[in-house]
N, C-alpha and C positions, 0 to 999 in steps of 0.2 A: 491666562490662568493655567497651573502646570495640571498637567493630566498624565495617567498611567497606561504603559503601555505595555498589552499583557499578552502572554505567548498564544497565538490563535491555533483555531481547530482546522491545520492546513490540509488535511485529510480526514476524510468522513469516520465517522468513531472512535478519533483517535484521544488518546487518554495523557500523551505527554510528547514530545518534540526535542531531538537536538539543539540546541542554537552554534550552529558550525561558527558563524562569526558576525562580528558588524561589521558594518561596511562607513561604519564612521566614528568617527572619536566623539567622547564629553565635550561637551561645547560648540559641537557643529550645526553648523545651520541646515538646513536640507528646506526642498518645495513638493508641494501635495504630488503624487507618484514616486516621488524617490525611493529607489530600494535603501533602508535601513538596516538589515541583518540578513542572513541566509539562514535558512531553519531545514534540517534534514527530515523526512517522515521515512517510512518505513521503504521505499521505491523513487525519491525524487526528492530535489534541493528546490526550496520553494523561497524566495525574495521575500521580505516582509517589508510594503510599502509604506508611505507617508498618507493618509489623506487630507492633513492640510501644513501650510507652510509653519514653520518652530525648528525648534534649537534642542539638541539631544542633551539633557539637562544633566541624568545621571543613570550609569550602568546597573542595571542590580544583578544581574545574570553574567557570566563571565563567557566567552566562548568556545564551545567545546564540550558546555552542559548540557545534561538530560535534563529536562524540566516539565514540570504537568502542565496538560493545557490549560488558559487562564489564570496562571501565575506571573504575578506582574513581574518585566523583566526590565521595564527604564520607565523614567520619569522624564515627559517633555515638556517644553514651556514656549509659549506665543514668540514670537518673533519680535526682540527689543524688551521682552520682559525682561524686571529687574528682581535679581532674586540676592536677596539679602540672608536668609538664614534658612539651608539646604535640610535641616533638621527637622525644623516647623514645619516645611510643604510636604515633608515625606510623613510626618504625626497624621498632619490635614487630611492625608489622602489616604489614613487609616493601613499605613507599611508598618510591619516590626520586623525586626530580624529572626532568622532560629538562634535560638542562643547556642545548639550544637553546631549547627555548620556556617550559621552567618550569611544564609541563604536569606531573600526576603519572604516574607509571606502576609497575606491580608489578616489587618488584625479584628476585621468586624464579625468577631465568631461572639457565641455567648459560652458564658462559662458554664458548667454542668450543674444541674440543680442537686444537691446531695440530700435523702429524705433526713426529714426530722429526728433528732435523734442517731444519725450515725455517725462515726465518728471517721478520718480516714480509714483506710485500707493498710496505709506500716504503721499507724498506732493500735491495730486490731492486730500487727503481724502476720496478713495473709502476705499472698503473692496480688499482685496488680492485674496480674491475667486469670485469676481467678473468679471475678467480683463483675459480675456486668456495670455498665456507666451508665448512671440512672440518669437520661435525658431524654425528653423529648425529641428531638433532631440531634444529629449526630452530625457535628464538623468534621472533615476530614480531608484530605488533598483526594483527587481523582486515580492518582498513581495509588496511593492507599487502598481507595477502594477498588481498583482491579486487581489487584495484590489478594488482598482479602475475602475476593469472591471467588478467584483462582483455587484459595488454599481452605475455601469451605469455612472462615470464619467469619463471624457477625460483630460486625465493628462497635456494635454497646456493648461488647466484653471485651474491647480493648481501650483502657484508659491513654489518651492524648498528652502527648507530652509537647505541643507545640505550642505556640499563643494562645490561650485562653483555650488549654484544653483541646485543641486543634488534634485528632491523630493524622499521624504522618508517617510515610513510608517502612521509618527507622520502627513505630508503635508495632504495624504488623508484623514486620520479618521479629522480633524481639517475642511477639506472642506465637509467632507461628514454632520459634525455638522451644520454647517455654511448652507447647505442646507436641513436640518431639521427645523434649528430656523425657516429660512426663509417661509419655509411653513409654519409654525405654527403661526408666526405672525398673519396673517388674522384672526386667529380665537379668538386670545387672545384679538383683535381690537371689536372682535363680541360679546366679553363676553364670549364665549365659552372652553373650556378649552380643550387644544389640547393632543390627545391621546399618549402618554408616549409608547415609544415601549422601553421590556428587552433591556441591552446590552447581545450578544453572550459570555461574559465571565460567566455571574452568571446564576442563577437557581432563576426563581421567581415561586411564588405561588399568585393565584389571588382568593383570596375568592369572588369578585365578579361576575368575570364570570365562573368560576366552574373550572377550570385544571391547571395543571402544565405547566411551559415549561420548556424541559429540555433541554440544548446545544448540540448543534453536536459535538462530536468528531472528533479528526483530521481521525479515524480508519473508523468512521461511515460514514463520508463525502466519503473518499476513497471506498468502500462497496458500498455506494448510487452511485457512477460516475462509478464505472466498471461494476454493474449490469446494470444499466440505456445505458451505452452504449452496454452491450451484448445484450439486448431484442431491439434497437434502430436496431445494425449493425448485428447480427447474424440472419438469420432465420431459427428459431425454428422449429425441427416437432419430436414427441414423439413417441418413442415405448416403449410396455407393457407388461411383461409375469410375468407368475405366477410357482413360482418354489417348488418343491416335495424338502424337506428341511428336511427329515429323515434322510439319511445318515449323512448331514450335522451334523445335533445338534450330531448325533452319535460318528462322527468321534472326533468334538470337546471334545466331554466329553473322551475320549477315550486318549487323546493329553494331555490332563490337570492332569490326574490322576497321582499325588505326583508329579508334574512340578513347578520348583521353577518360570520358566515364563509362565504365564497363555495367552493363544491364545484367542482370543474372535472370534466372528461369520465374525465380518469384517474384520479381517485379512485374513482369509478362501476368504471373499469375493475379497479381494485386489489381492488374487494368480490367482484368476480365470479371475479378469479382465485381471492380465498381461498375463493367459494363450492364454487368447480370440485376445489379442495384437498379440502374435506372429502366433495364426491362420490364423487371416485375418488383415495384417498389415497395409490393406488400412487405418484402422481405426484409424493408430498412425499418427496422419495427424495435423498440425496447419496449415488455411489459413493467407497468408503476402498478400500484395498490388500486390507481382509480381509473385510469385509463392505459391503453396502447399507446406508447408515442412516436412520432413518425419523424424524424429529423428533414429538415429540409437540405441536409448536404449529405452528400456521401466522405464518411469518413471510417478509415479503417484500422484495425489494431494491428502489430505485426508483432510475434513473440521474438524475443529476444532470449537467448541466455549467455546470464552475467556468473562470474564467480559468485554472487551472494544470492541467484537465484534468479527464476524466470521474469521479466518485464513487458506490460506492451504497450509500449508508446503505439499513438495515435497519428496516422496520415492525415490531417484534414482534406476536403474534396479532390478527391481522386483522379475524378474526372477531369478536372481542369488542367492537371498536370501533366508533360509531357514525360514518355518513357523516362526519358534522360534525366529529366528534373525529379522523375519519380524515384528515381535510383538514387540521385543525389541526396533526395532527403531519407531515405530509407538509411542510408550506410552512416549519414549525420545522428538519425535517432539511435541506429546500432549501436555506433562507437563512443558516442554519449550514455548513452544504459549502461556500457560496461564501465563507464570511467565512474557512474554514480553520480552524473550531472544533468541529470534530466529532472525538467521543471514540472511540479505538479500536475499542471496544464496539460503538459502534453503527453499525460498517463490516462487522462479524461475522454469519455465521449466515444463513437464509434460505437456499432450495431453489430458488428459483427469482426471475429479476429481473426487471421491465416497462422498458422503454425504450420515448419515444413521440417520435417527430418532425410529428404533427400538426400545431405549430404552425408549423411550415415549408415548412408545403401538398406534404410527401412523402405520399406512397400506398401505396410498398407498398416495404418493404425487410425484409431476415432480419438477426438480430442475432448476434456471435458468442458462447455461451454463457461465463458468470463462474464461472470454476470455485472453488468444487467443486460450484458449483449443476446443477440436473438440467435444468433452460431455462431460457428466455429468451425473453421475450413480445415481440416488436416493433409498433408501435400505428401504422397512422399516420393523414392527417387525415377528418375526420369529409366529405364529399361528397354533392352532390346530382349524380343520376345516372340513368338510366333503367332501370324495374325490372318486372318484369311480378308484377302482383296480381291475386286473382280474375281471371286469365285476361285482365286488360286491362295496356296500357301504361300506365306511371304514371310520373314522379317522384318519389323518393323516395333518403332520405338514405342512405349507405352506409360503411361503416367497416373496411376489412381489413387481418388482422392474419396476422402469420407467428410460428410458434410454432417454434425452434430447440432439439432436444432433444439430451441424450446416450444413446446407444445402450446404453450400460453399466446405469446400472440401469433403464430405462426401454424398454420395448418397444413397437414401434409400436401396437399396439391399444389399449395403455392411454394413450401418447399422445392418440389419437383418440379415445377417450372422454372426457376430459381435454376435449380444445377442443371437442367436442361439446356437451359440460355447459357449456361457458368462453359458447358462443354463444348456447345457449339463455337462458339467465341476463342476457346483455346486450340479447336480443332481447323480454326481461321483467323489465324492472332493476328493477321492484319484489320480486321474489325475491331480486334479489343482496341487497338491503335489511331482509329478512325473517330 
């Protein structure tokens, strides 16, 4: 029996998806796991599987489209089914088309009840955006609706121009215009000539008032809402130490000599945090609504930046891995975040993140923690510096790092036993090794 198959929610709150492309043509057959299409989110290219074996019946989505989530985007059918009339299964399964773009869309909406006695809206000769939509429930696509929450409007005073009354993207930007003019009026009445704001698609330059504006990205928006809620809902408190960072740079150069994979300072760093994990495991903690939860693996975030913005793919167990293989996937996840081909998956998960700006000779910054992780290691660069040893003054090399925690499940003392262990371990980086 053909069934619909509809753009999923490949990332948590997300309201609509790219479809970059399928990975198979009309009429191909595929078995339960096969990747069927690649779908873009805001940070990572995620496979959209099969879960049972069929035949890719018919595209409704082209690739290369933004599309809301749960709008159906193919129609599949049983393997060996026989499909006689492609019109009827697509009526069956309750598809119309938009009669503006030819887009598909579910046609099981109800149409708007009109009260007794009114007649429409251009036979009265108002405006459409004037008139709220007397219904009960209000159909609308998801992309509509976060459109219309963004720009302060209430979607029962935008009449639906889509199937049975459906509003659709095109309904709110159309009202959000409509209440622009309307402001502006007044002032075009006054002789005055009303202030033009960018549209969010383009990049204008204002020689008159002096700067660019440049558009949000979908990566940067994302970035702006999970920091904004970490410093909102996490409360922040910092701790500081300053680390003897001799053996360290030692050991590295020591690892690197004739090594076809080259280990850098943060990977050294990455063994140590996950050593510091299994010391004191209170610290491998994410707070939820109802409980603390305690992962049974050590996995870690490591920030990346990409031209489109910050990412942090996830090491799984740390521990288990050797420096070398640790480096190896580290510079895999790096050079994949910057290309934009990093899998959902591997943006998930992990208690805690390292961000290091050593190689931009900063010293000492606090990071803001990635929720729903428990911290946030901040690295910065490695320094020669004056240090007292055996009681004399010496030069020697120095490394300090700011460790940004959440106070929810994580208490200061186990905090501090935490970077206690984190320093020891880096101040004996053949332990973190061990």
């Amino acid at each position: 029996m053909a069934t619909v198959l509809r753009m999923p929610e490949v990332a948590a709150a997300a309201t609509e998806a790219v479809l970059t492309e399928w990975l198979l043509a009309e009429g191909a057959t595929f078995s339960a796991g096969d990747a069927l299409a690649t779908v873009e989110t805001e940070k990572a290219l995620v496979d959209i599987e099969a879960d049972s074996d069929g035949t890719l019946l018919k595209l409704l989505v082209p690739g290369g489209q933004l599309t809301d989530v749960g709008a159906p985007i193919a129609v599949l059918a049983a393997v060996g089914e026989e499909i006689t009339d492609l019109g009827a299964i697509l009526g069956d399964l309750g598809i119309d088309q938009d009669p503006e773009s030819g887009a598909p869309v579910m046609a099981d909406v109800e149409a708007p009840v009109v009260e007794e006695g009114r007649t429409p809206l251009v036979e009265e000769g108002r405006s459409p955006v004037s008139k709220p939509n007397p219904v009960g429930r209000i159909f609308s696509s998801p992309l509509a609706r976060k459109i219309a929450k963004d720009a302060g409007l209430a979607l029962e005073d935008i009449p639906g121009t889509g199937p049975r009354n459906r509003v659709l993207r095109r309904d709110v930007e159309a009202a959000l215009a409509a209440r622009i003019t309307e402001a502006a009026a007044p002032l075009v009445e006054e002789g005055r000539s009303p202030v033009s704001k960018p549209t969010p698609a383009t990049t204008s330059a204002s020689t008159s008032t002096g700067y660019d504006e440049i558009p949000h990205t979908r990566l940067r928006e994302a970035i702006a809402a999970r920091l904004q809620q970490s410093k909102r809902e996490a409360p922040h408190f910092y701790l500081r130490a300053t680390i003897r960072a001799d053996r360290l740079v030692a050991l590295r150069s020591e690892i690197n000599e004739g090594a076809d994979v080259r280990i850098s300072l943060n990977d050294l760093v990455l063994k140590a945090v996950a050593g510091a994990h299994l010391a004191v495991p209170e610290m491998n903690a994410t707070w939820t609504d109802d409980a603390v939860r305690r992962p049974h693996s050590v996995d870690i975030a490591v920030a990346v930046a990409t031209e489109r913005g910050l990412v942090t793919p996830v090491v799984r167990d740390v521990p288990s891995l050797t420096v070398r293989a640790l480096a190896a996937k580290v510079q895999d996840l790096a050079t994949r975040a910057r290309d934009g081909k990093l899998k959902q998956d591997e943006l998930e998960g992990g208690t805690i993140s390292v961000t290091n700006l050593g190689m931009y000779a900063v010293e000492d910054f606090a990071a803001i923690i990635n929720p729903p992780h428990a911290a946030i290691l901040a690295v910065g660069a490695v320094r020669d510096e004056p240090v007292v040893q055996d009681g004399q003054l010496v030069v020697g090399k120095t490394l300090k790092v700011t460790l940004s925690v959440d106070h929810r499940p994580v208490d200061g003392v186990v905090a501090a036993q935490w970077l206690k262990a984190f320093v020891d371990l880096l101040e004996h980086p053949a332990r973190a090794l061990a």
